[in-house]
Backbone as ProteinMPNN parsed JSONL, in Angstrom:
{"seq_chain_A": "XXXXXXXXXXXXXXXXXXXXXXXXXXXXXXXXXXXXXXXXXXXXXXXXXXXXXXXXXXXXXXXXXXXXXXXXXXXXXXXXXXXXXXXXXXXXXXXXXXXXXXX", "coords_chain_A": {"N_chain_A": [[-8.221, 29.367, 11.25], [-6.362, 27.663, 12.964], [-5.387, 24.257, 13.286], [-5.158, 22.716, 15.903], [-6.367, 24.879, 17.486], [-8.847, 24.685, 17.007], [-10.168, 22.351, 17.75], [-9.745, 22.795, 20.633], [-12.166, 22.939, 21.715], [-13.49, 20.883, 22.152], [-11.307, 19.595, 24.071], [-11.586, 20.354, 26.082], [-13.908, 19.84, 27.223], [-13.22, 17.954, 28.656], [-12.362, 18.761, 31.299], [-13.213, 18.481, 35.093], [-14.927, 16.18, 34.243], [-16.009, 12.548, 34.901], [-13.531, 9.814, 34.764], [-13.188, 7.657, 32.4], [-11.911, 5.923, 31.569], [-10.758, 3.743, 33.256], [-9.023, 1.778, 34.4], [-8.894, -0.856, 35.992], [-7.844, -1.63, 39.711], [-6.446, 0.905, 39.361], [-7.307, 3.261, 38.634], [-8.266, 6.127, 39.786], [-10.337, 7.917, 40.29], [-10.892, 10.739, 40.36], [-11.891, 13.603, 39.715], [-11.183, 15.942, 39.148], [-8.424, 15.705, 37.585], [-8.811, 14.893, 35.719], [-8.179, 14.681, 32.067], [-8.205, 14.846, 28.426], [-7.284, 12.127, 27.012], [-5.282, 11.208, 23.944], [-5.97, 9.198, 21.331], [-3.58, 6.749, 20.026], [-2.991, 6.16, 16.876], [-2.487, 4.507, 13.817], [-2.579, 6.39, 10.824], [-4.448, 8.106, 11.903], [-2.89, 9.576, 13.568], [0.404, 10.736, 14.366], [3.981, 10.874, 14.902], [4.864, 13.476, 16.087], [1.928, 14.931, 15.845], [-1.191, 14.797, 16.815], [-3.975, 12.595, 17.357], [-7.703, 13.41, 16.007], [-9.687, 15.465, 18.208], [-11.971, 14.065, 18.092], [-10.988, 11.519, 19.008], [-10.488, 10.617, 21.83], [-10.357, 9.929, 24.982], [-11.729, 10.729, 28.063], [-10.122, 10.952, 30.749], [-8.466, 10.242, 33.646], [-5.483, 11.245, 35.844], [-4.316, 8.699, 36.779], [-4.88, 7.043, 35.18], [-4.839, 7.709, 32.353], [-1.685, 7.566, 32.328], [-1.479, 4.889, 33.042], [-2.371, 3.594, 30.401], [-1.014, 4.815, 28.184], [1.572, 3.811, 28.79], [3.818, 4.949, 30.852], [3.538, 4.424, 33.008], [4.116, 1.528, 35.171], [2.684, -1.052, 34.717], [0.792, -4.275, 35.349], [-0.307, -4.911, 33.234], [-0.975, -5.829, 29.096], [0.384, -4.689, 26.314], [-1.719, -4.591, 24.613], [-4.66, -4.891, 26.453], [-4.274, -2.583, 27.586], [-4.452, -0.638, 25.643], [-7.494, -1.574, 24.494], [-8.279, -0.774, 27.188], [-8.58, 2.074, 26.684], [-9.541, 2.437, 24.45], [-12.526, 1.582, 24.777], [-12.765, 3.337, 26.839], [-13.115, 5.693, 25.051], [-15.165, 5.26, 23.497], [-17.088, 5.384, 25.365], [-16.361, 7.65, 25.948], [-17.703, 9.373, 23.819], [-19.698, 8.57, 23.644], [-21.193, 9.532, 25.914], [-21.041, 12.258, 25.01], [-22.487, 12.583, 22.653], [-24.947, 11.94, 23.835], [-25.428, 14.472, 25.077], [-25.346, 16.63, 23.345], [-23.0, 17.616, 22.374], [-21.438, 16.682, 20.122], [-21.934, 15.649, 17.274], [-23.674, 12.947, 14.598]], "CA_chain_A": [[-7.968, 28.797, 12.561], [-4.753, 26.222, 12.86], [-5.946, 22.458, 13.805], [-5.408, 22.459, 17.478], [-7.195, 26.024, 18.141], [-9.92, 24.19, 16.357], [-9.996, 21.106, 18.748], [-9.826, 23.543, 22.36], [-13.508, 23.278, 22.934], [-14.057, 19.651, 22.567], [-10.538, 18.766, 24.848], [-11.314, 21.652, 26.954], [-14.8, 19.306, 27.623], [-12.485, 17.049, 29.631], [-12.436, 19.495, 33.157], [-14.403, 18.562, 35.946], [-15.519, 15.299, 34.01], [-15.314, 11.489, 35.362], [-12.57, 8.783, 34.083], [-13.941, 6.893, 31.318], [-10.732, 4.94, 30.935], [-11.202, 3.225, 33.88], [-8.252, 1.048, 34.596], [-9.022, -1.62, 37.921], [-6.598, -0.96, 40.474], [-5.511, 2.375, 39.228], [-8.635, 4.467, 38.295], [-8.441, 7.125, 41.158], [-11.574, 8.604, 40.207], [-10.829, 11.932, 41.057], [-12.438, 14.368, 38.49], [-9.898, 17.343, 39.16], [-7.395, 15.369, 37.377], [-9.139, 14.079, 34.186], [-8.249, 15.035, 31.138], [-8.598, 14.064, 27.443], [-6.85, 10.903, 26.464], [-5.558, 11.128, 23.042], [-5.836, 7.367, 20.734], [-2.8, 6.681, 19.079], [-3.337, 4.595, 15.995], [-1.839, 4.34, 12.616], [-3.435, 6.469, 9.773], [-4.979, 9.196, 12.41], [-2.189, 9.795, 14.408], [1.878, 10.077, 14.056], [5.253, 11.768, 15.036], [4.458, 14.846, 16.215], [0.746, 14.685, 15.101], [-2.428, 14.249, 17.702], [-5.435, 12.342, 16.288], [-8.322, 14.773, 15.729], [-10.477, 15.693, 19.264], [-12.792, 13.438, 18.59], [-10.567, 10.283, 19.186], [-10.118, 10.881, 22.92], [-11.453, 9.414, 26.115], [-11.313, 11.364, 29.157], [-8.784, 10.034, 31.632], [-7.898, 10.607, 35.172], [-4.065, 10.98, 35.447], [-3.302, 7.64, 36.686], [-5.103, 6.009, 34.397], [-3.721, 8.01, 31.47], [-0.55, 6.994, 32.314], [-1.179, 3.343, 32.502], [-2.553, 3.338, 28.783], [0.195, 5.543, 27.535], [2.64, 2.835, 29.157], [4.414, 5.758, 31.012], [2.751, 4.084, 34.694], [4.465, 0.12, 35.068], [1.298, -2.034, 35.117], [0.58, -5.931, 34.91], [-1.442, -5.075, 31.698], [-0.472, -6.157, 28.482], [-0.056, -3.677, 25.361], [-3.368, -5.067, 23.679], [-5.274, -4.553, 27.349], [-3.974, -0.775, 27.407], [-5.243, -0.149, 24.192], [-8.523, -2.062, 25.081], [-9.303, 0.061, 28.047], [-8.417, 2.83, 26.034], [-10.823, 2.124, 23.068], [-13.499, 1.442, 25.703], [-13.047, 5.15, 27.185], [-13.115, 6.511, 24.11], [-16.544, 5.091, 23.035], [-17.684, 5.651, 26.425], [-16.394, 9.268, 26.066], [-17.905, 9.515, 22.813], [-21.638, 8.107, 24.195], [-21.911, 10.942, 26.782], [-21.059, 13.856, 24.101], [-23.131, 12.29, 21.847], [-26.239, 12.352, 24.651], [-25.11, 16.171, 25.58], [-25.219, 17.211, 21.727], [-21.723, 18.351, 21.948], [-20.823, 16.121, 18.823], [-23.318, 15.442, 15.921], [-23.192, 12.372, 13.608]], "C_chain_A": [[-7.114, 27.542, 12.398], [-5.954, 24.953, 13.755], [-6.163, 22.156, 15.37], [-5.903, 23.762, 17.919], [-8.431, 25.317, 18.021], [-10.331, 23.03, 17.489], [-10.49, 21.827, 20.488], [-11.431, 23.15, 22.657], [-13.871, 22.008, 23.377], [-12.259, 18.948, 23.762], [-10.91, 20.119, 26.011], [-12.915, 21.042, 28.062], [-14.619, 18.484, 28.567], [-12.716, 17.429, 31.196], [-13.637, 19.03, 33.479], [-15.549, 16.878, 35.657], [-15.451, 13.673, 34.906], [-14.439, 10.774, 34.336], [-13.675, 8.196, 33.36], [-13.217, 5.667, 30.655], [-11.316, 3.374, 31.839], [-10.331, 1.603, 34.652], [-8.57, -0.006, 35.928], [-7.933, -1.309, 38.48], [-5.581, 0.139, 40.545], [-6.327, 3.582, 39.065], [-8.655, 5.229, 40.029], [-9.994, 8.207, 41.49], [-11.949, 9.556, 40.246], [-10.805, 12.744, 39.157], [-11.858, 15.563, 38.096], [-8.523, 16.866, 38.069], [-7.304, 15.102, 35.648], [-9.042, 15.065, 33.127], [-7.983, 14.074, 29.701], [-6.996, 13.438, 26.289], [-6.438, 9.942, 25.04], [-5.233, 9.431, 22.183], [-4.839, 7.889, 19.475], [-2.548, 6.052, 17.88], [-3.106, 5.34, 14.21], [-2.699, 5.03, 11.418], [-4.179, 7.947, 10.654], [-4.099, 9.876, 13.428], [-0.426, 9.238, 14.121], [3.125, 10.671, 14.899], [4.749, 13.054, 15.084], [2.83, 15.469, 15.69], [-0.207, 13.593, 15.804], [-3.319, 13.923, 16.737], [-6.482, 13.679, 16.892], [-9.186, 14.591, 17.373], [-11.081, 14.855, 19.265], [-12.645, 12.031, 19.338], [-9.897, 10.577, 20.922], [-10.876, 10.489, 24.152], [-10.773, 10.118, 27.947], [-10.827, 10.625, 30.278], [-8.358, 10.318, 32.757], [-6.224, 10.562, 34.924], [-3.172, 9.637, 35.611], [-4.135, 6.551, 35.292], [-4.795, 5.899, 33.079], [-2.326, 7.706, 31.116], [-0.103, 5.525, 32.363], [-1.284, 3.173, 31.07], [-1.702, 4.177, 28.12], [1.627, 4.38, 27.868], [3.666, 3.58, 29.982], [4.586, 5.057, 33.224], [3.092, 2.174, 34.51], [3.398, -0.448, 35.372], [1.281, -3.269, 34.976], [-0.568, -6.144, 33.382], [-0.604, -4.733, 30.388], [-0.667, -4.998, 27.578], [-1.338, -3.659, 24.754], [-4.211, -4.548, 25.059], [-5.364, -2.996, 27.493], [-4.701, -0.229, 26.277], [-6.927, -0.4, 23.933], [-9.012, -1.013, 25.589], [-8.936, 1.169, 27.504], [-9.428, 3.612, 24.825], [-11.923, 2.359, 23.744], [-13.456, 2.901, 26.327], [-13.212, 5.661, 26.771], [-14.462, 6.695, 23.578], [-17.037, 5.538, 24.121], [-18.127, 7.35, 26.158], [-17.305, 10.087, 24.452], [-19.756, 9.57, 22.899], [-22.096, 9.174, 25.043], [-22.139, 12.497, 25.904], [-21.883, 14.077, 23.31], [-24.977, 12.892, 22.198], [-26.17, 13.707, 24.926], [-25.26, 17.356, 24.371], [-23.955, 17.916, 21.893], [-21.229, 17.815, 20.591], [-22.088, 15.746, 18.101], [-22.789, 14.46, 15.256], [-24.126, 12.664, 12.585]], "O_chain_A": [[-7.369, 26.58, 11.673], [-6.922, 25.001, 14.514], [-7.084, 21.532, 15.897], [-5.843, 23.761, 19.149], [-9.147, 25.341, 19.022], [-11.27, 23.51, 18.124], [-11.354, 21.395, 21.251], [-11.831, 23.085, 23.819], [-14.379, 21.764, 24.471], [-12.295, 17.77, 24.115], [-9.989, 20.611, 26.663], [-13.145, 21.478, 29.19], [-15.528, 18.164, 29.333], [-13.121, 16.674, 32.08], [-14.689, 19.002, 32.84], [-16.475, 16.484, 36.366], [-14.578, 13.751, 35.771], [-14.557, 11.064, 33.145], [-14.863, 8.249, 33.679], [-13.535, 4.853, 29.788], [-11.933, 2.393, 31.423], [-10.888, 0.668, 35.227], [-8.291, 0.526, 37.002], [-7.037, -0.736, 37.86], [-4.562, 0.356, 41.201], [-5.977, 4.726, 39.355], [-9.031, 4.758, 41.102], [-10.436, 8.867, 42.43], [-13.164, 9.75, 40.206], [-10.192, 12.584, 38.102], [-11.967, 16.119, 37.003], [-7.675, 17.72, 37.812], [-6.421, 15.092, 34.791], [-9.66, 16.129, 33.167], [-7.65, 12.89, 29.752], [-6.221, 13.902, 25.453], [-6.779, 8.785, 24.792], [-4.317, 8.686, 22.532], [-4.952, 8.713, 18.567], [-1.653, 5.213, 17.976], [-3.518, 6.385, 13.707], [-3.571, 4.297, 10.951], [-4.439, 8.89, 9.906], [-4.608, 10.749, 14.13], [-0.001, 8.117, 13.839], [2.643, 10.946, 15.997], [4.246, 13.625, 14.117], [2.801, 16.567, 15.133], [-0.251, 12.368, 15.692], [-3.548, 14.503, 15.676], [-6.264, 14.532, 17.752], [-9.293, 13.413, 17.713], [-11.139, 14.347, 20.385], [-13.511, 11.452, 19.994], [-8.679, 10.733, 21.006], [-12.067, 10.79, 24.235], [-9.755, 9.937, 28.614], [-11.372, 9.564, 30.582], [-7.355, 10.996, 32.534], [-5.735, 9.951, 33.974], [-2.085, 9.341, 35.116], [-3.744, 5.516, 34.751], [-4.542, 4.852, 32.482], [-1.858, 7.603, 29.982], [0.953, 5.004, 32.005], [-0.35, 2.631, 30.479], [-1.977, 4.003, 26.933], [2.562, 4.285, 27.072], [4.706, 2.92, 29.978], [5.364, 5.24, 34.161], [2.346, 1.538, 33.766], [3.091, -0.323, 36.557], [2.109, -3.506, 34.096], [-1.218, -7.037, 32.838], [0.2, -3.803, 30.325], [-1.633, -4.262, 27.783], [-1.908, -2.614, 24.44], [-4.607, -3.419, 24.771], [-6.408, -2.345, 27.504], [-5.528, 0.682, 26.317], [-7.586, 0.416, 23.288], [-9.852, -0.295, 25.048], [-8.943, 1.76, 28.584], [-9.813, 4.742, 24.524], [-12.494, 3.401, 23.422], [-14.476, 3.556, 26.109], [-13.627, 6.671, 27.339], [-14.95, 7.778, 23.253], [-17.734, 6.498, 23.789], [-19.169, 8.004, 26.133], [-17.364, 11.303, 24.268], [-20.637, 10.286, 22.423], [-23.216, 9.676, 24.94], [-22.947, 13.415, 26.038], [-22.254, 15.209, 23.0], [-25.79, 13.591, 21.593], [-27.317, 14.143, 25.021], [-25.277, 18.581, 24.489], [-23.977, 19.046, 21.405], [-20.563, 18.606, 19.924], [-23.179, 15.606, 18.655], [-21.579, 14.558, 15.05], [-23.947, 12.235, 11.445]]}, "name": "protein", "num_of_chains": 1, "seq": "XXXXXXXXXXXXXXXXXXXXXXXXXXXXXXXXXXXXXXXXXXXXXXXXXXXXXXXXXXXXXXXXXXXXXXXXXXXXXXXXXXXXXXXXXXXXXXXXXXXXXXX"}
């Protein structure tokens, strides 16, 4: 099984979920929209090369697009990455309670 077949069940956990990102003034809240929010960071992630499923925090679309930088915001690169981190653990604490992920 190739790397991203492998991955489908835990980004596929995203539908139907709430934001976890959670941006102020942009979080739309709308659960039809959310999907999983991959963390870009040096060593797990590169050029053409998603970090692994587990590094992902489920994301509404506008709020995805503020922390991607794709959506013009008054928040700084470090803040983006912040509420980013913070969705991720978030998204990480519910899967954890659901036994979808095991440590």
């Amino acid at each position: 099984m190739n790397r991203r077949a492998s991955q489908k069940p835990l980004t596929k956990l995203a539908r139907g979920r709430e934001c976890q990102i959670r941006v102020p003034l942009y979080c739309c809240d709308d659960n039809t929209t959310v999907v999983p929010c991959h963390v870009r960071l040096a060593g797990i992630s590169g050029a053409g090369y998603i970090s692994d499923a587990i590094f992902v925090a489920h994301g509404c679309h506008r709020c995805h697009a503020v922390v991607d930088g794709q959506q013009d915001s008054e928040y700084t690169f470090e803040q983006r990455r912040l509420m980013l981190l913070e969705g991720m653990v978030r998204t990480q604490a519910i899967l954890l309670r659901e036994g979808k992920i095991h440590v």
